[in-house]
N, CA, C and O atoms as a DFTB+ gen file, in Angstrom:
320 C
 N C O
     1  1       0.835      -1.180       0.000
     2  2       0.000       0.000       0.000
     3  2       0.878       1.240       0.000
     4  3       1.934       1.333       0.626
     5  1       0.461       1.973      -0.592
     6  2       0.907       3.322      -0.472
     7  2       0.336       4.475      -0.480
     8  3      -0.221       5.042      -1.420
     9  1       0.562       4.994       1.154
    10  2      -0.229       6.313       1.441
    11  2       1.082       7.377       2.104
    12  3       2.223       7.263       2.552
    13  1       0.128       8.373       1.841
    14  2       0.604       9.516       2.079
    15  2       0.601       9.935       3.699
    16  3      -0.399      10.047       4.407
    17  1       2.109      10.153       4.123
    18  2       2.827      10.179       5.424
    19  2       2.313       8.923       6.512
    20  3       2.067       9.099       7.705
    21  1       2.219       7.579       5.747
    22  2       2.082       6.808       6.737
    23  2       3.318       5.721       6.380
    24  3       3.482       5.115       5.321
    25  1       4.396       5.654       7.998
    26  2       5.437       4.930       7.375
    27  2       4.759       3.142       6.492
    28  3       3.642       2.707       6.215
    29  1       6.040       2.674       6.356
    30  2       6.106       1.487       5.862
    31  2       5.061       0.692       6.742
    32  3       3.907       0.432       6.402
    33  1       5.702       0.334       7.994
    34  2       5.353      -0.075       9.162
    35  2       3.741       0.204       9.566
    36  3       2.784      -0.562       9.680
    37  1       3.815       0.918       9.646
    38  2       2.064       1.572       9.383
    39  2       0.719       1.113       8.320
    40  3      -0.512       1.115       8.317
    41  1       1.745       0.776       7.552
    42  2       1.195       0.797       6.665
    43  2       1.120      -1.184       6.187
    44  3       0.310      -1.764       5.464
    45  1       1.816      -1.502       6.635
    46  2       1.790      -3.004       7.119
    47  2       0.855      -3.336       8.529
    48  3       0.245      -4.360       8.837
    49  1       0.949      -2.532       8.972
    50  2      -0.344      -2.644      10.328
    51  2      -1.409      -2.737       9.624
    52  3      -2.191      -3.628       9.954
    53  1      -1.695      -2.035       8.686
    54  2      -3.480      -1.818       8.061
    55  2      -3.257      -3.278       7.477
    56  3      -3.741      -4.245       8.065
    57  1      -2.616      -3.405       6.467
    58  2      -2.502      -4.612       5.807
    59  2      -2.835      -5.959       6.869
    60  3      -3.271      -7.025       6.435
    61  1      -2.617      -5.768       7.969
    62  2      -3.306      -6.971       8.800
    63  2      -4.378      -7.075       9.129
    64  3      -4.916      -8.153       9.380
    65  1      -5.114      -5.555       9.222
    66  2      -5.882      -5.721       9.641
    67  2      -7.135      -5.643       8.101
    68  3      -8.298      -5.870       8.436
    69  1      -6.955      -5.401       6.842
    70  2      -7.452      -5.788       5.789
    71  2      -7.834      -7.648       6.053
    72  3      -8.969      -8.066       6.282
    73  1      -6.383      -8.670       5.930
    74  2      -6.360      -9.776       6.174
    75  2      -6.986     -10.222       6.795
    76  3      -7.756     -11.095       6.397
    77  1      -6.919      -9.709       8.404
    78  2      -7.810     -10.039       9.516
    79  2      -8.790      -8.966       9.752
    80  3      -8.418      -8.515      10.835
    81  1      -9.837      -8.279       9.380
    82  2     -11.132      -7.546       9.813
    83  2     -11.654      -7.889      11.040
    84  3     -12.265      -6.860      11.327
    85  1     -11.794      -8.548      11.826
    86  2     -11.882      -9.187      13.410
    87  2     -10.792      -8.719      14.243
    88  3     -11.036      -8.189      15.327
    89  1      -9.591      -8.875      13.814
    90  2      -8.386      -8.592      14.466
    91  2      -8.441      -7.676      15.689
    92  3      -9.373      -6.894      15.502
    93  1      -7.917      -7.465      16.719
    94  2      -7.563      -6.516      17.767
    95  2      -6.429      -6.261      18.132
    96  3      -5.981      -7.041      18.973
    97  1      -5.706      -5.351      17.775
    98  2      -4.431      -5.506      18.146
    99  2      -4.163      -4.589      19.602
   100  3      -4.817      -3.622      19.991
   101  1      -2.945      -5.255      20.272
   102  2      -2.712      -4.365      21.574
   103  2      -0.807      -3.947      20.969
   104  3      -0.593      -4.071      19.763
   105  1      -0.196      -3.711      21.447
   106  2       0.906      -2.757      21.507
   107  2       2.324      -4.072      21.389
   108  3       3.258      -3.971      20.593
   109  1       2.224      -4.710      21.941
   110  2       3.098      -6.355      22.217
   111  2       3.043      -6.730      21.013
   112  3       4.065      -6.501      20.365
   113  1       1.798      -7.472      20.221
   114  2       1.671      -7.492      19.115
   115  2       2.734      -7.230      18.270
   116  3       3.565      -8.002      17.790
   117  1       2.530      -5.485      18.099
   118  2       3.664      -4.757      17.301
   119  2       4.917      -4.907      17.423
   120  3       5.791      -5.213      16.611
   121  1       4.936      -4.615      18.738
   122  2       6.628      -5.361      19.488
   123  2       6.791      -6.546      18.679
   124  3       7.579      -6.397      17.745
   125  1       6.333      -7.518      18.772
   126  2       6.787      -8.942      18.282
   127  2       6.874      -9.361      16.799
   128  3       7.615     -10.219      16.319
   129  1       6.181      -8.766      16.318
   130  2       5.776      -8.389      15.336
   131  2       7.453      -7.890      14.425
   132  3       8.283      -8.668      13.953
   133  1       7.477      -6.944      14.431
   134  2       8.497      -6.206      14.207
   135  2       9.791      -5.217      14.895
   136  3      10.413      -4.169      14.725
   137  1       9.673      -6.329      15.725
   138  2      11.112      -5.614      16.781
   139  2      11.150      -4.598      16.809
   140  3      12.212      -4.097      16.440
   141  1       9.955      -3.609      17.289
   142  2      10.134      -2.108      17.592
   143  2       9.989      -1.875      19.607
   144  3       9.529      -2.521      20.548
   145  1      10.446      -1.030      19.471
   146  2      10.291      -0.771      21.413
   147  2       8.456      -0.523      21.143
   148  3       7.735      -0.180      20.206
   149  1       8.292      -0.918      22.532
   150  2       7.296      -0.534      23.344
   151  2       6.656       0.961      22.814
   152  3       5.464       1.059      22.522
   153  1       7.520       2.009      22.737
   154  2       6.828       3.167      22.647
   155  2       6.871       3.498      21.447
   156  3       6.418       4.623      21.237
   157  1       7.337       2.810      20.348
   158  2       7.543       2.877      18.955
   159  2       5.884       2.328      18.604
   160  3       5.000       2.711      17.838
   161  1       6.006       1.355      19.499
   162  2       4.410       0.634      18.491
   163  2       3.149       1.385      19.384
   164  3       2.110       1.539      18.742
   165  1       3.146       1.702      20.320
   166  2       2.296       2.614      20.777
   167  2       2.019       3.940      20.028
   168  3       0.939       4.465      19.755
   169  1       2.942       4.231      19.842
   170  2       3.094       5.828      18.823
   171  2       2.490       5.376      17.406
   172  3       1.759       6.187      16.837
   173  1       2.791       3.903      16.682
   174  2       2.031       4.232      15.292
   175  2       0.855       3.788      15.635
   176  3       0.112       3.883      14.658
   177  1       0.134       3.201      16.846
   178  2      -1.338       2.376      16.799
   179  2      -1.886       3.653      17.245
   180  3      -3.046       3.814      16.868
   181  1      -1.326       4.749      18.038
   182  2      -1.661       6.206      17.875
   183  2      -1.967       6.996      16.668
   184  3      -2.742       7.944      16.543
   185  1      -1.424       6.585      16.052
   186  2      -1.234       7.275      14.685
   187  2      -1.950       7.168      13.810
   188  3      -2.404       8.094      13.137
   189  1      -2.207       5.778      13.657
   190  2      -3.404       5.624      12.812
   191  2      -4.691       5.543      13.440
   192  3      -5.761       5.453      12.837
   193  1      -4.565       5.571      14.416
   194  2      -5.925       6.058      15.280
   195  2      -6.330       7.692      15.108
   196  3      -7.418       8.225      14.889
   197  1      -5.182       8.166      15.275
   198  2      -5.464       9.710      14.599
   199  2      -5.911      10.133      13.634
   200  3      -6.581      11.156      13.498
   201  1      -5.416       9.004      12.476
   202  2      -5.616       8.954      11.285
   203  2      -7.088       8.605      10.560
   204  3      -7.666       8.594       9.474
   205  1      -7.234       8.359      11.828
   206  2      -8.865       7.196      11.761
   207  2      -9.026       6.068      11.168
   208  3     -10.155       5.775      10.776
   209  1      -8.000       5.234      10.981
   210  2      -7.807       4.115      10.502
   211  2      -8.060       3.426      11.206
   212  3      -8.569       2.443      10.667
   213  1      -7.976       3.320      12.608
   214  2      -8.148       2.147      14.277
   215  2      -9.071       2.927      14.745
   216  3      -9.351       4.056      14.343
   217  1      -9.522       2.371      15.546
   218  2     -10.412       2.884      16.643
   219  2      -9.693       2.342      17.922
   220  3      -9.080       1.280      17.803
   221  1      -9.709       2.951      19.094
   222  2      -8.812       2.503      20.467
   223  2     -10.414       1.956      21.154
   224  3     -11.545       2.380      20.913
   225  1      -9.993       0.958      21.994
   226  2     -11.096       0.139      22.905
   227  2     -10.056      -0.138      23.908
   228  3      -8.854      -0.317      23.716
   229  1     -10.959      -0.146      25.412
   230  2     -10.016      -0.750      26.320
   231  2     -10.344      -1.851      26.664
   232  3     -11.515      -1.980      27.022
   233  1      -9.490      -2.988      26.684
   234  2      -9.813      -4.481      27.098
   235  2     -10.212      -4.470      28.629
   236  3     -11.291      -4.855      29.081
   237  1      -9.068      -3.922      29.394
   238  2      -9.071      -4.447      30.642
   239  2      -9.185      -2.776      31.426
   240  3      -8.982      -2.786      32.640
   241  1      -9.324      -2.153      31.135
   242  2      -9.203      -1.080      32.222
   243  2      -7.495      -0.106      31.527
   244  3      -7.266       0.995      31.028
   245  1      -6.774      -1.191      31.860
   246  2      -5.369      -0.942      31.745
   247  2      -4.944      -0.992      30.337
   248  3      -4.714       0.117      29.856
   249  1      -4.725      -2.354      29.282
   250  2      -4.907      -2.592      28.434
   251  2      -5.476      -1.592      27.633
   252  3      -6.421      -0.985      28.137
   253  1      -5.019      -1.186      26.171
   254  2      -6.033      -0.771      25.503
   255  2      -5.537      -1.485      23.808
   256  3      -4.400      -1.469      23.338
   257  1      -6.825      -2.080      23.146
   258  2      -6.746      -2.426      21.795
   259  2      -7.158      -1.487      20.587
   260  3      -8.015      -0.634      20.819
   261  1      -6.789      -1.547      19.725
   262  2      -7.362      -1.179      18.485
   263  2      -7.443      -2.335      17.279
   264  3      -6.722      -3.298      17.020
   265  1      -8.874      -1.700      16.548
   266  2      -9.770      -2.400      15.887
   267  2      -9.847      -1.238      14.741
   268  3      -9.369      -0.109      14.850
   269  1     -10.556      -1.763      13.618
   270  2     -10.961      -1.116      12.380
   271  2     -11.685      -0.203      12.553
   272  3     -12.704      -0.520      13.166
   273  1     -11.582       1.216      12.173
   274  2     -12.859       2.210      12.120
   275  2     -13.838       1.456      12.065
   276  3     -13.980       0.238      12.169
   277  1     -14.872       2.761      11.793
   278  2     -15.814       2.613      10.833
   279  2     -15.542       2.881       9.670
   280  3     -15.820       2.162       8.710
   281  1     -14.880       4.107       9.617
   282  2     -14.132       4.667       8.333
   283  2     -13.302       3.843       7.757
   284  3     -13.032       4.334       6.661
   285  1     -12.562       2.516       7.950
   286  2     -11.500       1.871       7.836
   287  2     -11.860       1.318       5.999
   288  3     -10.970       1.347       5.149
   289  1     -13.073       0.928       5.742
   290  2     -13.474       0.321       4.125
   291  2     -12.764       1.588       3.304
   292  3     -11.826       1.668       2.510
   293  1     -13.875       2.718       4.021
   294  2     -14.003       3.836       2.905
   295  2     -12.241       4.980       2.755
   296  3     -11.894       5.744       1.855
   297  1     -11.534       4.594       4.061
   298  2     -10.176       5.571       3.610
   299  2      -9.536       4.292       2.867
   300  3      -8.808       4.631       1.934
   301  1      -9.634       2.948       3.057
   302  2      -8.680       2.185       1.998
   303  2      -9.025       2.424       0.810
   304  3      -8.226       2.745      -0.069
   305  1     -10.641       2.253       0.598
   306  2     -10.910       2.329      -0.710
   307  2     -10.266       3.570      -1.326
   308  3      -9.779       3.457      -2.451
   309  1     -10.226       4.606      -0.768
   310  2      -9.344       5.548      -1.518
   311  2      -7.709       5.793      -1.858
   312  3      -7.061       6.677      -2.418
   313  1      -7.342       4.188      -1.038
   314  2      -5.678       4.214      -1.885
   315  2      -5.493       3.353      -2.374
   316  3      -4.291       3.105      -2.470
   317  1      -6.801       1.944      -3.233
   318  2      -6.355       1.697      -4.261
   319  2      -6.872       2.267      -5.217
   320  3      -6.456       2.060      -6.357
């Protein structure tokens, strides 16, 4: 995919969650995922939450996940 000011990485996050539409991701995930620190993968699941690509939910109080907008169909559909 290719969008405008969203890194690589970012942009491989959506791509999972295209794959997986159910998916929830928490922050570890990302960590494991792609060997980034803790506050690296917090900052892009921020990001595209800003972006309105995720939506943030809290699992546990403490915990917090992100899931697909609502918006999530209609901003992909506009980068292919």
């Amino acid at each position: 995919m290719h969008l405008g000011n969203i890194t690589e990485r970012q942009s491989q996050i959506l791509s999972m969650c295209i794959e997986n539409p159910d998916i929830v991701l928490v922050s570890t995930d990302i960590v494991g995922k792609f060997g980034v620190t803790p506050n690296t993968a917090k900052s892009d699941l921020r990001k595209l939450t800003e972006k309105s690509y995720l939506s943030e939910i809290s699992l546990n109080g403490r915990t917090k996940g992100y899931v697909r907008s609502e918006n999530f169909n209609k901003l992909i559909g506009k980068i292919h």
